[in-house]
N, C-alpha and C positions, 0 to 999 in steps of 0.2 A: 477612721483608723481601723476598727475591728469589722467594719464591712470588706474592705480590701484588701486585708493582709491575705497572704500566702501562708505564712510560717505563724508558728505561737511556739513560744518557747517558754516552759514554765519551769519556776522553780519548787524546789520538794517542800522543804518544813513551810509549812503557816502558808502554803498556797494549796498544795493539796492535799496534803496530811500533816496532822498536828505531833509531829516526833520531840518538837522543842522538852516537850515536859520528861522527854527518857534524856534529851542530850542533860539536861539540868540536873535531874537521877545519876546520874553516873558521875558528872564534874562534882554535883555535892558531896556521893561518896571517897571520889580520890580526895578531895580537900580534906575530907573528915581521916583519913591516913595520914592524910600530912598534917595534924594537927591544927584545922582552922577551920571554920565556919563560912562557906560560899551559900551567898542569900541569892535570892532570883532577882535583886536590883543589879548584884555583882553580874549573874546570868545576862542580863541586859543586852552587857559589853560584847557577849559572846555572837548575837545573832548575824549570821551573814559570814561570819567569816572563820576559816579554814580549821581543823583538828589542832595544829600546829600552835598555827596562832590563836586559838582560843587559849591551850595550855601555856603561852607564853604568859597572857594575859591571867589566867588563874595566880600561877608561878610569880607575878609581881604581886598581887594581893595578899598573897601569904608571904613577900618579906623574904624567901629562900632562894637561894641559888645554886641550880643543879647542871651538870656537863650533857652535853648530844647523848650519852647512850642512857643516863638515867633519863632523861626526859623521851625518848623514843620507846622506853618501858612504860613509863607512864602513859604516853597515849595511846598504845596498844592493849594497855590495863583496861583504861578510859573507854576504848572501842568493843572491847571483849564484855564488859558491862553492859553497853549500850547492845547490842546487840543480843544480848539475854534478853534488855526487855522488850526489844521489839522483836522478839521471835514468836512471840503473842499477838502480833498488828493480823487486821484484818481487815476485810474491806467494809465493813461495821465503823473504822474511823476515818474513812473515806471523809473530809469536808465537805458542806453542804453543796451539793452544785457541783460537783467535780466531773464525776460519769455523767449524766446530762450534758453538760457545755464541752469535752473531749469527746464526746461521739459524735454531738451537733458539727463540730468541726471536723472531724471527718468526715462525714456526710459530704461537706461543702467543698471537700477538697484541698483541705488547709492542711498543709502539713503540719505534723508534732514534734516536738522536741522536748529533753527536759535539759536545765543548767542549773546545775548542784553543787555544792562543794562537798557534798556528799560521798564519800564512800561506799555506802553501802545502800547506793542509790537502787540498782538494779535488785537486789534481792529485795526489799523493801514497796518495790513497784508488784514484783512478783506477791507477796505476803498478802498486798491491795488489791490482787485480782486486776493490773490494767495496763499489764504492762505491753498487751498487744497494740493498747491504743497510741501507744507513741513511735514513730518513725525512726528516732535519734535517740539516748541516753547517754549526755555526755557529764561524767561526775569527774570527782577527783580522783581520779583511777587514770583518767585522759589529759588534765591541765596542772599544769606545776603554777600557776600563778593565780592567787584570790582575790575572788571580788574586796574593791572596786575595780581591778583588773578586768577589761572586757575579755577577757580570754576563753572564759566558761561560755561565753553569747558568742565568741565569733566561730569559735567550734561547731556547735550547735548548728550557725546559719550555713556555716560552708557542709559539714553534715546534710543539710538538705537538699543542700544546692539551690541556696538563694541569695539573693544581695540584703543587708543588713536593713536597707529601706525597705523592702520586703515582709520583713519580720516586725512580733510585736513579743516584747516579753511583760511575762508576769510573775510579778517580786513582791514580800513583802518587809525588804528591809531595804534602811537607807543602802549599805553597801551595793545592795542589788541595782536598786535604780540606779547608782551613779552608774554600774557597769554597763549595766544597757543603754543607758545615753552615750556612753564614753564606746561603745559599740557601734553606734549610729542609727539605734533602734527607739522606735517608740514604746515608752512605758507604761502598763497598768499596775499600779501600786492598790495592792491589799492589806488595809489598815487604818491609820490615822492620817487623814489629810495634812494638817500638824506635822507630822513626821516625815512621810511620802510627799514633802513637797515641791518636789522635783519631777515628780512622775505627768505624764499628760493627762491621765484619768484617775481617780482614787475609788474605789469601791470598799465595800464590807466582806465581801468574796465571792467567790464563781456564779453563785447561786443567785445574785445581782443581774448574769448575764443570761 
């Protein structure tokens, strides 16, 4: 599978960089506004899937019901936080393995890609110092539909100009690998076998490869 592939298509939090712990910073402070206590079990819920829908999902824990434009305050609030603290990121929190196995494969001629539901995927790659190494950056800036929707993978592969069997992604959350199967792509899941058990490979991360 990863000797073959053409394309690698990776996803941002928890495959190349660990931002999880600023999205959790920010959703804890908006709860603590809205008078409730969001725990990092609650955080769980969140991984893999969209701004929107994280805050929906916040928004039922705390019991409140708010209309489209106070909630589009809110995760604008949400994103305006999060991006104070990664305006600190640097390529010091680069994942083990990361630059190694993205330049190894470009060497070989594999095209890069990333598939985020990311927002502020592109300035984030820049803060990392790596964003020349990728060919593609397609976030939620380019797809309206969240993993497990393939849509963020088929993007990506038509971006390189390759067939989906082509491509391999690498995710580390259930959402992700549904996507990338429901894609037509082979998976490397980063994480828990337990968890990622849908994926065709399971690793600890990049630095494995």
């Amino acid at each position: 599978m990863l000797e073959h592939m053409k394309g690698a298509i990776f996803d941002l939090d928890g495959v190349i960089v660990d931002t999880a712990k600023y999205h959790y910073l920010a959703w804890r402070s908006l709860a603590g506004e809205l008078g409730f206590q969001f725990t990092e079990e609650h955080n769980e819920r969140l991984k893999g899937v969209s701004r929107m829908r994280s805050l929906d999902i916040l928004l039922a824990i705390s019991g409140r019901e708010f209309n489209e434009a106070e909630k589009l305050a809110m995760a604008d609030k949400k994103n305006r936080l999060y991006v104070e603290y990664i305006s600190s990121l640097d390529e010091s929190e680069l994942l083990p393995g990361v630059r190694a196995y993205l330049s190894g494969l470009r060497a070989r001629g594999v095209a890069i890609a990333l598939g985020s539901a990311s927002k502020n995927a592109g300035f984030i790659l820049d803060k990392l110092n790596i964003a020349g190494l990728f060919d593609a950056v397609v976030d939620g800036n380019k797809v309206a539909r969240a993993k497990p929707d393939p849509e963020v993978f088929q993007t990506a592969c038509r971006e390189l100009g390759l067939q989906p069997e082509d491509c391999v992604v690498f995710e580390d959350a259930e959402a992700g690998v549904a996507a990338g199967k429901a894609a037509g792509m082979q998976v490397v899941g980063i994480g828990k076998p337990e968890v990622l058990k849908d994926a065709d490979l399971v690793i600890s991360g990049l630095h494995e490869l």
